[in-house]
N, C-alpha and C positions, 0 to 999 in steps of 0.2 A: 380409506386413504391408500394410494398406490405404494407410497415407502416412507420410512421413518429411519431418519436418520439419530443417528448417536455419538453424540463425540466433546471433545473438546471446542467448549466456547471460548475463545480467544479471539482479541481485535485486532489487528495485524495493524503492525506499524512499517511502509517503506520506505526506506533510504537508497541512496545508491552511494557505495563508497569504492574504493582502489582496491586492488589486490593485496598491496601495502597492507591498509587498516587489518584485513584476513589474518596478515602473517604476523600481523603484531600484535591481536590478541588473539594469537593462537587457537585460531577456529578453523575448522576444516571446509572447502568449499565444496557447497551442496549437498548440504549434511544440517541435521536439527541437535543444535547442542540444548538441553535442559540449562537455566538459570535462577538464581534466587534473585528479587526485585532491586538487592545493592547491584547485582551488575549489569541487570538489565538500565538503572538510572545513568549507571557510570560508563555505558556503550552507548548510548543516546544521546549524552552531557555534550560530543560536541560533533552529532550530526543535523543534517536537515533534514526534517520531517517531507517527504514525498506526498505521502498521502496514507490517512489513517480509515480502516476501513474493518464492521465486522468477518473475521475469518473463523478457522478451523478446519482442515481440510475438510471431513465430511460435512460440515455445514455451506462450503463452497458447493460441493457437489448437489445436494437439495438445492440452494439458490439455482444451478444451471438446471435441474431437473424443472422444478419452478416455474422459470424462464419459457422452458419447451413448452406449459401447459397442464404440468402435471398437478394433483393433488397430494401436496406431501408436508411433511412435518418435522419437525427435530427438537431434540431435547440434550441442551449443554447446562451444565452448571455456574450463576454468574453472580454477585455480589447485589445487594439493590444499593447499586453506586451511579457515577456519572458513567462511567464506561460499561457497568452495566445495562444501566438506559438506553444507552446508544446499541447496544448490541442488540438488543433487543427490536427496536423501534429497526434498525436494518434489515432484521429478516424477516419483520410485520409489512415492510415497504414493499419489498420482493415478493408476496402473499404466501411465504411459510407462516404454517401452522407453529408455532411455539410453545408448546408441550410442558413448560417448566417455571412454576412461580419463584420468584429470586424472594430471597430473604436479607436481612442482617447479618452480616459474616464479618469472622473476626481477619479473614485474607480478602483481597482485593480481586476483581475480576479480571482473569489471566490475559496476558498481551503477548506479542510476538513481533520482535524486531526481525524485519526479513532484509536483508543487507544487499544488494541488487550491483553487482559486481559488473564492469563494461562488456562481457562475454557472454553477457543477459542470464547467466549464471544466479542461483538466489540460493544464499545461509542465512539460516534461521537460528535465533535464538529464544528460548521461548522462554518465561514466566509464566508457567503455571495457574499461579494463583488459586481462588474455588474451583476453576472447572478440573483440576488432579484432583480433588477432594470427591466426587462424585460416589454417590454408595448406592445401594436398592432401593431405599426409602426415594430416589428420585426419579424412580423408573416405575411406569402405571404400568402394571401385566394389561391390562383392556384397551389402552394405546397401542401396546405392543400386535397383540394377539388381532385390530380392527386395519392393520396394515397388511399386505399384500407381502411387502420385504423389509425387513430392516436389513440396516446398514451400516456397518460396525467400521471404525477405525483403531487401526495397531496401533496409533498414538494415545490412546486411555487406557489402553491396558497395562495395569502393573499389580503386584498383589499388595493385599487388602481388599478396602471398599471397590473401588474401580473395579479388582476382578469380580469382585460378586454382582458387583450391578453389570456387566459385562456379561457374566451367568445366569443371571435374573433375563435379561434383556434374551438371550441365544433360547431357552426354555421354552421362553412366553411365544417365542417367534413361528411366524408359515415357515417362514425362508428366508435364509441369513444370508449375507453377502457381506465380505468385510477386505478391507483393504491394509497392507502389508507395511503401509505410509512410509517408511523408512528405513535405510542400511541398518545403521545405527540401533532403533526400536529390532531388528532382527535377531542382531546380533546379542541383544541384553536377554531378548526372549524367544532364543530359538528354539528349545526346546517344547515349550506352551505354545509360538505359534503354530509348529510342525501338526503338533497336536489337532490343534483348531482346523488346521485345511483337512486331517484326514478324516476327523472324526466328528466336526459339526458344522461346516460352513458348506453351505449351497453353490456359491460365486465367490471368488476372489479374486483379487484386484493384486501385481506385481508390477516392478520393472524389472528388465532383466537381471539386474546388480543385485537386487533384494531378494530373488527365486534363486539364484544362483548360491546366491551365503547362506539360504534355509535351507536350502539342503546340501550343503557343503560340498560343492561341485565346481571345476570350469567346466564342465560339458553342456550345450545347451539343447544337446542329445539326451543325456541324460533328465534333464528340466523335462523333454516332452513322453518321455516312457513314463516318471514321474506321473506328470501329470494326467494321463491317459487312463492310468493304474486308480488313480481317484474317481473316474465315473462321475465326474461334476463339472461344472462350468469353470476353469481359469484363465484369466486373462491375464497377457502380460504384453507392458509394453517396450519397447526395446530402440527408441529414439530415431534414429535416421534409416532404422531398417526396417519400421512402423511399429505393427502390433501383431498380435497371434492369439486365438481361443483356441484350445481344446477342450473338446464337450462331448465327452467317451472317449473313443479311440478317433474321433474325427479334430481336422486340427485345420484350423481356419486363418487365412493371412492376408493382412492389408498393410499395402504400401503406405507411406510416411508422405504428407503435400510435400512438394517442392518450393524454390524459390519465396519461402516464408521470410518477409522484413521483421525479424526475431528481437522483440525489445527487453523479454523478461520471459522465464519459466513458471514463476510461480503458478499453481494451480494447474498447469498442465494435465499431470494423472486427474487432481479433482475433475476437474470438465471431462477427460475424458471418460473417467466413472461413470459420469453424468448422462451423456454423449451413449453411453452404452445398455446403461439399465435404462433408460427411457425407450432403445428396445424392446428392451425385452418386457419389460409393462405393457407396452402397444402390439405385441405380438408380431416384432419386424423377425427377421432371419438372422443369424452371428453374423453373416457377412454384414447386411447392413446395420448393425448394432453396431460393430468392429468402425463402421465406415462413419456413423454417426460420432463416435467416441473422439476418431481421428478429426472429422469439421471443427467440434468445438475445443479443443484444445490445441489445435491451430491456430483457430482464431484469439485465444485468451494469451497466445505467448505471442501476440503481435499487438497486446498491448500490454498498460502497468496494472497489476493487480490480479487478483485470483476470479475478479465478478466482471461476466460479461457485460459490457456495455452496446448499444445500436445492437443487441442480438435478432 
């Protein structure tokens, strides 16, 4: 298997609401607030359901790897419910590898209200549900160890179980690659993620905003000494002034498309995760990895949803 991914299973519910609804339940825009399932019912109770579709950031990203051809797989934790079924049966469609027998759980399979604002702007609210529950026992070392890279996201890491299977999973691995998913997920754990990029991640995945608050900087001078000083692969990407690797002391940069009819963000970074390690699997150059990354998450925010459709 070229990559395995790891993350939170969650089935993304879209809506599109006003800037109003934002302010009025005091949610931040473009930002991931955690919730318990009374408020995720009671933020729902009086929207229209858009379109209900399995997500999780890095399980978006394997669907686009998927997509390109690849051989990969992932392993979330989900309830053996209706919504667990479906999640399921979504990334068997897509020909990901599903890595994770679901059981009997006394919590529900986690969901995620993503609120899609006119500015194609997207807040997320997540419920959890089993896939925060995730521990060792649901991570195979031989799965792990029979992939080329896993692929970690900053959204499952918290301590307890999550960190040790998150531990279990970094051990077992060739080559780690992990993504930074959110300001927010930073800020709660900046200290342990600091951690992770200097001392066991292969490839990481930023945007400017996020590399910026881990290491407590406005310089994005500073960001690339940083980065240079780690002798690894990071990627960051940085919206309408594109993207950037540094990989040593070499530091590589691709312009952002133009004239994009921009409907929605979501999945953006996931695609272009996607877009990027499918490079570096196929043995392209950073440039073109960098250039693949930028296609598909161009393409994903000129439509609704985090799963490329006509790719």
């Amino acid at each position: 298997m070229k990559i395995l991914g790891i993350g939170n299973a969650i089935v993304d519910v879209l809506c599109r609401v006003d800037d109003e609804f934002l302010q009025k339940n005091s949610l931040t825009k473009s930002t991931m607030k955690l919730i318990d399932e009374d408020e995720f019912k009671n933020l729902i109770s009086n929207l229209s359901i858009e379109e209900t579709i399995s997500g999780g950031s890095v399980a978006n990203s394997i669907v686009g790897l998927s997509q390109l051809g690849n051989n990969v797989g992932f392993i979330g934790k989900i309830k053996n419910d209706d919504l667990g079924q479906k999640y399921e049966d979504g990334l068997e469609k897509e020909k990901v590898k599903y890595l994770y027998e679901k059981k009997e759980e006394s919590i529900p399979t986690g969901s995620c209200l993503i609120l899609i604002t006119p500015d194609s702007e997207r807040t997320m609210c997540t419920f959890l549900g089993i896939a925060g529950k995730i521990s060792e026992e649901d991570i195979n070392s031989n799965d792990i160890k029979n992939s080329e890279i896993t692929f970690l996201e900053g959204y499952l890491w918290d301590e307890g179980n999550p960190k040790k299977a998150f531990n279990k999973a970094i051990e077992s691995s060739n080559k780690v690659a992990m993504s930074l998913s959110d300001l927010f997920c930073v800020e709660r754990h900046k200290k342990d993620f600091l951690n992770l990029v200097k001392h066991k991640l292969d490839i990481v995945f930023a945007n400017e905003q996020e590399i910026l608050n881990l290491l407590s900087t406005k310089s994005f001078e500073d960001v690339i000494d940083f980065c240079k000083a780690q002798k690894k692969d990071i990627v960051i990407t940085r919206g309408e002034k594109g993207s950037i690797a540094v990989k040593g002391n070499d530091v590589y940069e691709c312009r952002a498309e133009k004239n994009l009819n921009i409907t929605d963000l979501t999945g953006a970074g996931d695609l272009f995760a996607a877009g990027y390690l499918h490079g570096i699997i196929n043995n392209l150059s950073v440039n073109e990895s960098l250039q693949n990354g930028t296609k598909l998450s161009s393409k994903i925010i000129q439509q609704i949803g985090a799963r490329l459709v006509n790719n």
